[in-house]
Backbone as numpy.savetxt, mean C-alpha at the origin, in Angstrom:
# Nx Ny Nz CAx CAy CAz Cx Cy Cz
12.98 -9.19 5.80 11.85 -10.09 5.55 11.61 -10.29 4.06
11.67 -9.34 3.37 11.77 -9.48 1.60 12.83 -8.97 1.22
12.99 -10.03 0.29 14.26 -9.55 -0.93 14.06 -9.87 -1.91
14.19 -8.74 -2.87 14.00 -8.36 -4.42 15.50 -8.33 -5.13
15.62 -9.27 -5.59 16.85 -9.33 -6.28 17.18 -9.31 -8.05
17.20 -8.62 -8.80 17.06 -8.69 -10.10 15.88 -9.25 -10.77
14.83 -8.94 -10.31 13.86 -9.14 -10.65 13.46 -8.45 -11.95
13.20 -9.25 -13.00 12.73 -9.10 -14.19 11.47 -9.50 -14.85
10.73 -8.96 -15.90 9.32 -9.75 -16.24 8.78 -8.67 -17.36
8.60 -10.14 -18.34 8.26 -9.39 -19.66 6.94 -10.45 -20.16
5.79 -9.53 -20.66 4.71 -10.04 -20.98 4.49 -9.26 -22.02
3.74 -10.34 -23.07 3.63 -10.46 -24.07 4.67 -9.45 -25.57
6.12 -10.14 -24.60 7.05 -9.77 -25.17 7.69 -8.72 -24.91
6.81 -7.92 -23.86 7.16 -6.31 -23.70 7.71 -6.08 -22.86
8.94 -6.06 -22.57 9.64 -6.04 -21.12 8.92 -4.69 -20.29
8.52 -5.33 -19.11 7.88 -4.45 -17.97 8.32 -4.21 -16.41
9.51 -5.01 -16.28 10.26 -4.94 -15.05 11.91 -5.05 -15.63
12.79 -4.35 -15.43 14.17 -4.42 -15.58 14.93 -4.29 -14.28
15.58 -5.88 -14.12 16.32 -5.86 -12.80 16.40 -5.32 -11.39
15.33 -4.88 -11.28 14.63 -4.20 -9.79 15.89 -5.06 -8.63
15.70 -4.53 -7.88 16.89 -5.07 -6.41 16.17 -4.53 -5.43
15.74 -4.71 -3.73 15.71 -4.03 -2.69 15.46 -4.45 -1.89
15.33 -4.11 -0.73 15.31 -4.90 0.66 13.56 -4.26 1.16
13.22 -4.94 2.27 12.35 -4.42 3.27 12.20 -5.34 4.07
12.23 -4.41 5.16 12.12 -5.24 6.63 11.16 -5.72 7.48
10.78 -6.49 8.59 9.53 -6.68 8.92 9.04 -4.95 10.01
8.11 -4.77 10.15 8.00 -3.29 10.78 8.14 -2.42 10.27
8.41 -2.44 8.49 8.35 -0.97 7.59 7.27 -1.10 6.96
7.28 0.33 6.65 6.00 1.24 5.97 6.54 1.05 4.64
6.71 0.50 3.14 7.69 0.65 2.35 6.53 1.19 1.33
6.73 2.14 0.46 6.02 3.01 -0.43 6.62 2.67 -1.85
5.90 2.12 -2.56 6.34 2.68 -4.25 5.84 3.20 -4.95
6.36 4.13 -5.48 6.19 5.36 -6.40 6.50 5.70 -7.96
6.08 6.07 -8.60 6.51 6.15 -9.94 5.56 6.47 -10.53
5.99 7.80 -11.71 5.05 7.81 -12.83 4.53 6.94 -13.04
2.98 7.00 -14.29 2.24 6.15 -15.11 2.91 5.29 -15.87
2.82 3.73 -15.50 3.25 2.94 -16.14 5.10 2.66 -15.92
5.26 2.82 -15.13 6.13 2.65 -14.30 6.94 1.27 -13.62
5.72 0.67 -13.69 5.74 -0.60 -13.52 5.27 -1.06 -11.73
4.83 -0.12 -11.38 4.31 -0.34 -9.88 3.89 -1.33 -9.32
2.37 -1.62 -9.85 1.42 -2.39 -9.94 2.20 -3.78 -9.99
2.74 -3.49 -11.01 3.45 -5.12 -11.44 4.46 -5.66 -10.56
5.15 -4.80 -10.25 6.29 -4.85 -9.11 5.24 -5.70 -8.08
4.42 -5.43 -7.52 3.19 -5.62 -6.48 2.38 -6.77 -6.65
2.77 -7.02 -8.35 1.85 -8.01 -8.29 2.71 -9.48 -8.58
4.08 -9.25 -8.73 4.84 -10.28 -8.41 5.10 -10.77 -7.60
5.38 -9.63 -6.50 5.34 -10.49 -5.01 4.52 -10.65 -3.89
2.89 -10.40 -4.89 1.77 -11.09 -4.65 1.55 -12.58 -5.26
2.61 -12.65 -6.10 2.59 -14.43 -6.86 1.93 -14.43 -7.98
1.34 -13.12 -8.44 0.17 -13.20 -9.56 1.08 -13.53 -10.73
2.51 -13.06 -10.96 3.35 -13.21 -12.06 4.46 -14.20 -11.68
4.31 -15.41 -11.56 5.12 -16.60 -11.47 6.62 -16.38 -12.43
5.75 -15.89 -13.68 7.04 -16.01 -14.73 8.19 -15.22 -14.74
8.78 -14.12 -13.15 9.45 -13.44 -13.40 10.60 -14.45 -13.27
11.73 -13.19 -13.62 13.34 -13.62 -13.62 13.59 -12.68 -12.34
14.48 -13.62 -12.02 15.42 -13.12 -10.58 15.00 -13.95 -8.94
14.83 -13.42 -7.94 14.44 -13.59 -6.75 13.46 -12.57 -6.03
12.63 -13.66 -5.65 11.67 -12.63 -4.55 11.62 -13.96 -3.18
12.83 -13.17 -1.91 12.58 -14.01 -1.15 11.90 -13.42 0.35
11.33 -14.42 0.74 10.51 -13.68 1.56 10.58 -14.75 3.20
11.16 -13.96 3.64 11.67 -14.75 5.46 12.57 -15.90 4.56
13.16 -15.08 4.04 14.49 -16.43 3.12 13.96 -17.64 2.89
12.78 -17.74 2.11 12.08 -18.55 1.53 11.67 -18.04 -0.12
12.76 -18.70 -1.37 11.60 -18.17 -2.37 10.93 -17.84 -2.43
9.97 -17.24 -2.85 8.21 -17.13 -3.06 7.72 -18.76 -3.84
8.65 -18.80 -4.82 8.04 -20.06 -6.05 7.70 -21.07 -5.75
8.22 -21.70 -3.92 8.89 -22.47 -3.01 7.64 -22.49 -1.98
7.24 -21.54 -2.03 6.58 -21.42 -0.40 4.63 -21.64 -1.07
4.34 -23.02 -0.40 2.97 -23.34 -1.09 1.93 -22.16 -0.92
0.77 -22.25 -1.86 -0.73 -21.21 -1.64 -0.74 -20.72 -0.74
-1.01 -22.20 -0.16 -1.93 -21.85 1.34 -1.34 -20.87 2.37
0.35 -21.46 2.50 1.36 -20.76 3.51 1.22 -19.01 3.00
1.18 -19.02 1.97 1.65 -17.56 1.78 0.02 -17.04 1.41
-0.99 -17.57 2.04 -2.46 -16.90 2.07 -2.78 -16.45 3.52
-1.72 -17.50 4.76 -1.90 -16.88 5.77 -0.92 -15.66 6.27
0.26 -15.92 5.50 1.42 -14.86 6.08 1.07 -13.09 5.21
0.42 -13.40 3.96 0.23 -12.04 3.47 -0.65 -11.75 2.69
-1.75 -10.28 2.87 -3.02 -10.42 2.10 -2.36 -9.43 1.47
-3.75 -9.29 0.61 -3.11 -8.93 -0.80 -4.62 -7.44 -1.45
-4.28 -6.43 -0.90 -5.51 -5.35 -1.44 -5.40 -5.21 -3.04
-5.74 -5.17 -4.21 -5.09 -4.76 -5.39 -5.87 -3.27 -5.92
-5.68 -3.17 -6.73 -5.92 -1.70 -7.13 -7.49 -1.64 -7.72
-7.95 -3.09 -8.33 -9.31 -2.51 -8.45 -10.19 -4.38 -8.18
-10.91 -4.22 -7.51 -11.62 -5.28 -7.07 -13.06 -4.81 -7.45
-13.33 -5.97 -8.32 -14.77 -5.92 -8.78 -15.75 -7.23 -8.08
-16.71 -6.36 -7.51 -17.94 -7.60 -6.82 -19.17 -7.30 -7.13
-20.20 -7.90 -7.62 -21.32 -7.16 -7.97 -22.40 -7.91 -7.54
-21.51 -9.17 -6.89 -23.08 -9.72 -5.97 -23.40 -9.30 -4.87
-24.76 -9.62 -4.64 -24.92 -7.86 -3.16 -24.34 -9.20 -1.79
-23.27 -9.89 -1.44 -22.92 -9.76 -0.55 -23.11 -8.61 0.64
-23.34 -9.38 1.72 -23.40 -8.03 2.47 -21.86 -7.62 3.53
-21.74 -6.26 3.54 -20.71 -5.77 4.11 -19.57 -6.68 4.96
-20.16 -7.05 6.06 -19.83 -8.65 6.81 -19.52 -9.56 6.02
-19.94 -9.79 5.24 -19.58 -11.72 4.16 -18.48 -10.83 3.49
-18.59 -9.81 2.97 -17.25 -9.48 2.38 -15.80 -9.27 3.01
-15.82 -9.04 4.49 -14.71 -8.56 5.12 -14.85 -10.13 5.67
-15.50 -11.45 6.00 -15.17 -12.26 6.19 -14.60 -13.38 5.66
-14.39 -13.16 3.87 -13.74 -13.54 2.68 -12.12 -13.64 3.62
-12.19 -12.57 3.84 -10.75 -12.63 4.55 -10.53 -14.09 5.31
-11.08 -14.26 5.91 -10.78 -15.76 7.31 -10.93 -16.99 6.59
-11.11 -16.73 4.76 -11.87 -18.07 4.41 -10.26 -19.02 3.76
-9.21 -17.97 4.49 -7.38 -18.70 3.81 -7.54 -19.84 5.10
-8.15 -18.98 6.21 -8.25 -20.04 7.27 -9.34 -21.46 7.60
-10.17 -21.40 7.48 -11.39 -22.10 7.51 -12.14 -21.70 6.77
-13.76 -22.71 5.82 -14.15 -22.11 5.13 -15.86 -22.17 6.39
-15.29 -22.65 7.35 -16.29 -22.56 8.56 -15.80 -21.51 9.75
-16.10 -20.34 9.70 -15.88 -19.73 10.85 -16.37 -19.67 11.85
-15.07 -19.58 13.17 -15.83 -19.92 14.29 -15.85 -18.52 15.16
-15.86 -18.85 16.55 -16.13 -17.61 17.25 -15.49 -16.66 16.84
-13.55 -16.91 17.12 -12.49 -16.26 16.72 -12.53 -15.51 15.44
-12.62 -16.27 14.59 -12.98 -15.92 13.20 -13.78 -14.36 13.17
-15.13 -14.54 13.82 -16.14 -13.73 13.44 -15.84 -12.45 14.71
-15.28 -12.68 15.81 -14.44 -11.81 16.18 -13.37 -10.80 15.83
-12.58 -11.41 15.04 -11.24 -10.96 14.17 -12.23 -10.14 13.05
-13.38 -10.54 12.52 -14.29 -9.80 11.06 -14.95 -8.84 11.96
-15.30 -8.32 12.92 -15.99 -7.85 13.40 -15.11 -6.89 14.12
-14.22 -7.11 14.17 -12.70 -6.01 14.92 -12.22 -5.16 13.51
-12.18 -5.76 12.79 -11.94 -5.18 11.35 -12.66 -4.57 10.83
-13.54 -4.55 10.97 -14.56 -3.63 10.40 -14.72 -2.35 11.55
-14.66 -2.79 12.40 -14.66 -1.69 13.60 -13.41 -0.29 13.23
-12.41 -1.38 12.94 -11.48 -0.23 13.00 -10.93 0.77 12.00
-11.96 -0.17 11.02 -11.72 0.61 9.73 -13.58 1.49 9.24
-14.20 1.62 10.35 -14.94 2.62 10.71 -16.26 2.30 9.32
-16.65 0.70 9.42 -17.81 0.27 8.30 -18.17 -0.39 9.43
-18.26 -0.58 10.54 -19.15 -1.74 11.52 -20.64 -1.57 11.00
-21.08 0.01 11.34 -22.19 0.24 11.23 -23.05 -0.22 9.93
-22.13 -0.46 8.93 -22.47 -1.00 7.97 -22.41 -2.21 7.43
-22.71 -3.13 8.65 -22.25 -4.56 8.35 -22.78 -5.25 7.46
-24.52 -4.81 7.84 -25.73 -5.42 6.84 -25.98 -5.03 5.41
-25.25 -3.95 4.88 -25.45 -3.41 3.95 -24.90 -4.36 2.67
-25.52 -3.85 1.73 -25.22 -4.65 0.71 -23.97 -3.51 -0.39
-22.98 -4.81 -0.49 -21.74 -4.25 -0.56 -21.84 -3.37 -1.83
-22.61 -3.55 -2.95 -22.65 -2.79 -4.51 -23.01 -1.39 -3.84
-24.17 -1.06 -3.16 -24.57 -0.02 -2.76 -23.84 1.04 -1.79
-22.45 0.72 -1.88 -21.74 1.47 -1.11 -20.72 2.63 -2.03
-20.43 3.50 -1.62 -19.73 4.69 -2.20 -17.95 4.05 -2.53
-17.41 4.53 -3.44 -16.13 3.65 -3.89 -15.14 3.70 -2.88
-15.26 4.95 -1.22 -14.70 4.93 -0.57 -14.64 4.39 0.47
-16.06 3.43 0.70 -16.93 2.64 1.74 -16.14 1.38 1.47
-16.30 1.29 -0.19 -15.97 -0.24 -0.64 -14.71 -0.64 -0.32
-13.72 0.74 -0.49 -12.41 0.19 0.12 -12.09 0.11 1.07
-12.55 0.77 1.68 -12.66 0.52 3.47 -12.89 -0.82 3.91
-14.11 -1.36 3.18 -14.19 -2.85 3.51 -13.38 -3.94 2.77
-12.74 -3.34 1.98 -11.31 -4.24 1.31 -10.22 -3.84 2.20
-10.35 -2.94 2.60 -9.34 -2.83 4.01 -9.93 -3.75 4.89
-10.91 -3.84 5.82 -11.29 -4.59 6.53 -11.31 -6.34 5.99
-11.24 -6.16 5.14 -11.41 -7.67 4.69 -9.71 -8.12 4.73
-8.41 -7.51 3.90 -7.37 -7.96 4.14 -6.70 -7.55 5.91
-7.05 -6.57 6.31 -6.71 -6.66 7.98 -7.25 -8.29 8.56
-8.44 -8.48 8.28 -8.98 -9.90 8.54 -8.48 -10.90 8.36
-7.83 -10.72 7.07 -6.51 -11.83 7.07 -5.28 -12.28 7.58
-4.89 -10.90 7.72 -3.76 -11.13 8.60 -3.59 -11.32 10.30
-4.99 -10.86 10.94 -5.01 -10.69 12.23 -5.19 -12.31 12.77
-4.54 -12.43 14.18 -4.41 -13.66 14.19 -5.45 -13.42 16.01
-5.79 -12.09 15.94 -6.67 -11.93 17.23 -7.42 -10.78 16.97
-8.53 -10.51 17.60 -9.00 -9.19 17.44 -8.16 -7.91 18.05
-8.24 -6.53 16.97 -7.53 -6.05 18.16 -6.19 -5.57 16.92
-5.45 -4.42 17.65 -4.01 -4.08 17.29 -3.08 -4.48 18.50
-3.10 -4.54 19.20 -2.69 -4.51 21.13 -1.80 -5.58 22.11
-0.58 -5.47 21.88 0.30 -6.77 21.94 -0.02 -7.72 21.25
-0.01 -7.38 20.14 0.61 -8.22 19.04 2.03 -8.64 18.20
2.62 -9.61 18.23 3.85 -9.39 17.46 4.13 -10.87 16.17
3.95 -9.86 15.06 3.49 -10.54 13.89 5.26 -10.10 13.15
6.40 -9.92 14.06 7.37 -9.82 13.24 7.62 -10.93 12.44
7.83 -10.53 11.19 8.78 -11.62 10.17 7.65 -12.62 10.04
6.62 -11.91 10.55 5.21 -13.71 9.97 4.54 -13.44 9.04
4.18 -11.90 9.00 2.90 -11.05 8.07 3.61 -10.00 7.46
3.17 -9.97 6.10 3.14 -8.79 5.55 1.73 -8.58 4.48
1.42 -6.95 4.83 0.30 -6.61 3.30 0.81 -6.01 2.55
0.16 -6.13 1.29 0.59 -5.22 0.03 -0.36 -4.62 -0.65
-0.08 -3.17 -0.58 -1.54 -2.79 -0.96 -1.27 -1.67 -1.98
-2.25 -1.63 -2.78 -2.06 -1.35 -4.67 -3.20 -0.05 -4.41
-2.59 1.24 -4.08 -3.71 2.23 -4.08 -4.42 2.37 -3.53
-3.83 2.14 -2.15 -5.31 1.66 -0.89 -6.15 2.39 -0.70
-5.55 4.04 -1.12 -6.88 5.26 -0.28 -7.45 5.94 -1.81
-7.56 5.37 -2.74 -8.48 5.73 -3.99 -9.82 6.10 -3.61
-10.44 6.80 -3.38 -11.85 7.17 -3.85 -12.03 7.57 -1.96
-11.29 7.54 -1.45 -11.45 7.99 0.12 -11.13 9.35 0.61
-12.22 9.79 1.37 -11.84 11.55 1.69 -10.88 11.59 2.42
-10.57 12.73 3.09 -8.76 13.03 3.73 -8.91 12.45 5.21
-10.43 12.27 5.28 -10.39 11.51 6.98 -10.02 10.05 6.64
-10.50 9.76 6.14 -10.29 7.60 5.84 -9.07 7.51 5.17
-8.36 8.47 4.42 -6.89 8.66 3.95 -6.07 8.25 5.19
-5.85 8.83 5.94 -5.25 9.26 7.38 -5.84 7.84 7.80
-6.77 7.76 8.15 -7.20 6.28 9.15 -6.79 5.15 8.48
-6.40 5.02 7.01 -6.24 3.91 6.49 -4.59 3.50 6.57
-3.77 4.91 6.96 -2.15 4.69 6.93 -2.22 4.77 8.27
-3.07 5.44 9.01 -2.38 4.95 10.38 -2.58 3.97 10.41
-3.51 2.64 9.64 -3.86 1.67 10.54 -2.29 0.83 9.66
-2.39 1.02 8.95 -0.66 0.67 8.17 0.59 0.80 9.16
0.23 2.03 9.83 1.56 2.05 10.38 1.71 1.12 12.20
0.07 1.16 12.26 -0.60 0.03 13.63 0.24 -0.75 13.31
0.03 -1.34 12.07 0.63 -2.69 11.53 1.91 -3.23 11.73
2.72 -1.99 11.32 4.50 -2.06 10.96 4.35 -2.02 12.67
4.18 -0.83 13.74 4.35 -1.04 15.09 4.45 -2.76 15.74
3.72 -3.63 15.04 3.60 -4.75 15.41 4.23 -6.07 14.66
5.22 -5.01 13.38 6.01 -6.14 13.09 5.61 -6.23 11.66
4.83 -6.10 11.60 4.02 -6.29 9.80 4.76 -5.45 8.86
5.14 -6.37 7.91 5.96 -5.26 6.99 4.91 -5.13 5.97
4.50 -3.99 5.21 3.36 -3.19 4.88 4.57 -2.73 3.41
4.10 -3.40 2.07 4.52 -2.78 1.09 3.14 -1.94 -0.21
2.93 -0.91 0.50 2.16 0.18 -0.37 2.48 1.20 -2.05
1.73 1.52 -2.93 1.78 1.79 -3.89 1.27 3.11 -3.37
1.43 4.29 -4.04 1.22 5.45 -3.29 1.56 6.22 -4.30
0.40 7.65 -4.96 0.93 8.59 -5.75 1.19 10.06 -5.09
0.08 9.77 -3.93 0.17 11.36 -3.19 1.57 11.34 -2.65
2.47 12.71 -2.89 3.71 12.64 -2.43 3.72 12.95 -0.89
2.39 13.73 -0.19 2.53 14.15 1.06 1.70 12.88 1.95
1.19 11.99 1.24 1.01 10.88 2.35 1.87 10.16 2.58
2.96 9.88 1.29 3.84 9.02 1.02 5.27 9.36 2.22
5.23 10.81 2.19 6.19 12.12 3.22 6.11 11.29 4.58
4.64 11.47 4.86 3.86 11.57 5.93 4.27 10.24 6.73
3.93 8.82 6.13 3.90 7.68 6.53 4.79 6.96 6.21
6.00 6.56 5.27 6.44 6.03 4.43 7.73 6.17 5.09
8.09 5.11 5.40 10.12 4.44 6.16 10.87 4.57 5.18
10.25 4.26 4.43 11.15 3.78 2.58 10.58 4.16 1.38
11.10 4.18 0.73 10.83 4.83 -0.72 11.37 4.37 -2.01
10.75 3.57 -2.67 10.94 3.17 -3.76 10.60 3.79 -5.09
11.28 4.53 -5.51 11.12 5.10 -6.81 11.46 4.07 -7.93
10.42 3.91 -8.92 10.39 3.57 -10.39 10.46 4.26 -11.09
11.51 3.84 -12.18 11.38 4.93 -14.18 11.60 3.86 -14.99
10.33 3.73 -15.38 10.60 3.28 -17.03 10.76 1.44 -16.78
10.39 0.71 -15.62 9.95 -0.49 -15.27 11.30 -0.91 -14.27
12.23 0.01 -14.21 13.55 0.25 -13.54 13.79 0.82 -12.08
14.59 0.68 -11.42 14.96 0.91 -9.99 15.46 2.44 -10.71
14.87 3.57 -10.02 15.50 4.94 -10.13 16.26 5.11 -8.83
15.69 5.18 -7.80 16.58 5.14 -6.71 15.79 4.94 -5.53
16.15 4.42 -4.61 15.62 4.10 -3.00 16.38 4.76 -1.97
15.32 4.52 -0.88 16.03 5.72 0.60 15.02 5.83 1.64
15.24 6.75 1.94 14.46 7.86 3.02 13.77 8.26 1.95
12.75 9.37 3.21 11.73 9.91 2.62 12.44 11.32 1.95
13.82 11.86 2.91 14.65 12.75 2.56 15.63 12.81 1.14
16.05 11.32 1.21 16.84 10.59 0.33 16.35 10.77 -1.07
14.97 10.53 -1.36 14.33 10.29 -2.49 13.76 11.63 -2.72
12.92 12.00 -2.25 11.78 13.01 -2.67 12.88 14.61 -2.69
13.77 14.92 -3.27 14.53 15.78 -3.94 13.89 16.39 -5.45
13.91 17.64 -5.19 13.61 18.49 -6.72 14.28 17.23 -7.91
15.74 17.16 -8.09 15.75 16.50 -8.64 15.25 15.31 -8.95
15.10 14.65 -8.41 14.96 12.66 -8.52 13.53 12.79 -8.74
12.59 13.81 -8.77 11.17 13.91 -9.04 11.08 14.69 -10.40
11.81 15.69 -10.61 11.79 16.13 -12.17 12.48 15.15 -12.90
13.40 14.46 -12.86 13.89 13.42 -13.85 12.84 11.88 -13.53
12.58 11.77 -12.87 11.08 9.91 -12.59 9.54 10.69 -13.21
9.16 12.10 -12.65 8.27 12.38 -13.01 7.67 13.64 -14.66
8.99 14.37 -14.66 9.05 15.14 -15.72 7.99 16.76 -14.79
8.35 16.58 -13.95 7.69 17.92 -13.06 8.31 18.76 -12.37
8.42 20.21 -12.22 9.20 20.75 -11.66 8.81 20.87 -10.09
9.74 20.68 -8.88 8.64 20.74 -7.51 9.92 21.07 -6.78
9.49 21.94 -6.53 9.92 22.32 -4.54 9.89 21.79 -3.95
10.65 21.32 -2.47 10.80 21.10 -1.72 10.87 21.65 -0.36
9.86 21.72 0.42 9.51 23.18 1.72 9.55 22.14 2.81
9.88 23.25 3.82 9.78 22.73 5.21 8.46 23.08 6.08
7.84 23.39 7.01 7.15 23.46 7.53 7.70 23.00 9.18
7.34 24.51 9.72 7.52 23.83 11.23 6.69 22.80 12.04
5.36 22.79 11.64 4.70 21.91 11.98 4.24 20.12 11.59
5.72 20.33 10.77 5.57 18.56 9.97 7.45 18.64 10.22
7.27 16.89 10.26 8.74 16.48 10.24 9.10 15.79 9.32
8.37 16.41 7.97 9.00 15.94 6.77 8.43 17.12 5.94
9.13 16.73 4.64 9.32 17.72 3.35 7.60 17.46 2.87
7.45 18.94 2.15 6.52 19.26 1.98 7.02 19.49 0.17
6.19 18.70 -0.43 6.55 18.64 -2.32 5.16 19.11 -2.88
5.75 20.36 -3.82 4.90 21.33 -4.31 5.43 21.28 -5.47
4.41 22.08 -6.59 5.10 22.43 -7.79 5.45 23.60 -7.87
6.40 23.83 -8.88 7.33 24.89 -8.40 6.11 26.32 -8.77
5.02 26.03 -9.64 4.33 27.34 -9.59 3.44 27.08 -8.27
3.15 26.46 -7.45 2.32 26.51 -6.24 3.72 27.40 -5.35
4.24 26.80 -4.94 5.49 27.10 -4.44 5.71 28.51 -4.44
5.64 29.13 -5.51 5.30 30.60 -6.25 4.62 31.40 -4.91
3.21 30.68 -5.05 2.59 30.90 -4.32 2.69 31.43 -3.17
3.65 30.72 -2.26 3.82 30.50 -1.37 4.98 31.86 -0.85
5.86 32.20 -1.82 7.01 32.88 -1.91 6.61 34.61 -2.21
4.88 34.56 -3.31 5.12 35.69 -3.65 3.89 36.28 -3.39
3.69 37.43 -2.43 1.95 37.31 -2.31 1.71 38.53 -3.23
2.31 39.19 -4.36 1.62 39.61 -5.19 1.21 38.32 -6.08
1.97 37.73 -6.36 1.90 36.94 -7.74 0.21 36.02 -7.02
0.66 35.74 -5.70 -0.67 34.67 -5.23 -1.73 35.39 -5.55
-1.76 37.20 -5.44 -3.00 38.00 -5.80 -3.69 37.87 -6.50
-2.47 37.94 -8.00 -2.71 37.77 -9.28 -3.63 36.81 -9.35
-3.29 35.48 -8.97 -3.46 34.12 -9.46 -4.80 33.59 -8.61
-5.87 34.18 -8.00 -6.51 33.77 -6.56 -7.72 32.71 -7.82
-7.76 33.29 -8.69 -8.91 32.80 -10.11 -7.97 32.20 -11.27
């Protein structure tokens, strides 16, 4: 469904993307990762359209991006970014219904059905009336979750749906300021998504959500492709001390079916229960 082909992009002279390449399919979870300044964001925000001026290809259902008008690519893919500022007291509802406005700027039953399923499932219903400033930074994203789910849903509902190769989201830091319960509810509802065809390209620093949820793995260094894979493929002692400059373990756990990434003095921890004695303060 997307292809990244030598994608390049330099602003205000400063080269910030070098020849990136990669695939993703409709129904993946795809994660990118990378140290500070890395070029993440930007990666994300090209094939959100925000950076027209790159070099290379971003094609999407083998359609350019450069090619494919506003409107078309407002219904096929929303767009969460990393920091959304609103400071008029909209209330909770008018904000998650921003979403339906790619569709009509009159909503009808459907409409307010689809805003009202979205908010449900991203666990702010109760807070429909509220006025959006007055909410905690983990509330607010919740309803920027609810507001781009709103966009893409073409019914209320997750539940025989099949949005292969029609929809994709891209989302820039989705679980910032959210406790470990709305963490979890916000990738499962990601992975609801991919179940139904939605290819879901996420920015992600926690390495054990990234473990957890994540088909694919895109590592960045230095505005550059470091390497892509599995969750196995990538997240190696090595390929994280050379992208991140950190030393980390790699553990198993019988009760997870993926790698568990520690630093190598936590890890310690784990290996030495005098040393953990030592260290409890």
């Amino acid at each position: 469904m997307l292809h990244i082909k030598n994608i390049s992009l330099t602003l205000g002279k400063m080269p910030i993307l070098k020849g990136i390449s990669f695939d993703a399919s409709a129904g993946e979870l795809c994660v990118i990762m990378g140290a500070n300044g890395a070029g993440k964001s930007t990666l994300l925000k090209v094939i959100a359209g925000e950076y027209p001026t790159y070099n290379g290809d971003v094609m999407i259902t083998g359609k350019e991006l450069r090619n494919i008008p506003v409107a078309q690519q407002a219904t096929t893919r929303a767009v969460l970014s990393q920091h959304v500022t609103l400071n008029q007291a909209f209330s909770v509802q008018d904000v998650a219904a921003m979403g339906r406005y790619v569709y009509s700027r009159n909503l009808g039953s459907l409409d307010k059905e689809i805003v009202k399923s979205a908010l449900q499932i991203m666990q702010v219903y109760d807070l429909k009336d509220r006025a959006y400033p007055t909410l905690s930074g983990g509330q607010k994203q919740r309803v920027q979750m609810a507001r781009v789910l709103a966009q893409l849903l073409e019914a209320p509902g997750l539940q025989e749906l099949d949005y292969t190769g029609k929809k994709m989201l891209l989302l820039d830091e989705p679980v910032t300021g959210m406790d470990i319960l709305h963490e979890q509810l916000a990738l499962q509802l990601a992975t609801k998504l991919t179940a139904a065809g939605v290819l879901v390209v996420a920015v992600l620093h926690d390495f054990q959500l990234a473990a957890a949820f994540a088909h694919r793995i895109i590592l960045l260094k230095e505005g550059a492709l470091y390497t892509q894979g599995t969750v196995d493929d990538v997240f190696t002692s090595a390929h994280i001390k050379n992208s991140f400059g950190v030393d980390v373990s790699i553990l198993s756990h019988p009760q997870c079916n993926y790698p568990l990434v520690v630093t190598a003095a936590t890890a310690g921890l784990f290996q030495s229960p005098a040393r953990k004695a030592l260290n409890v303060f």
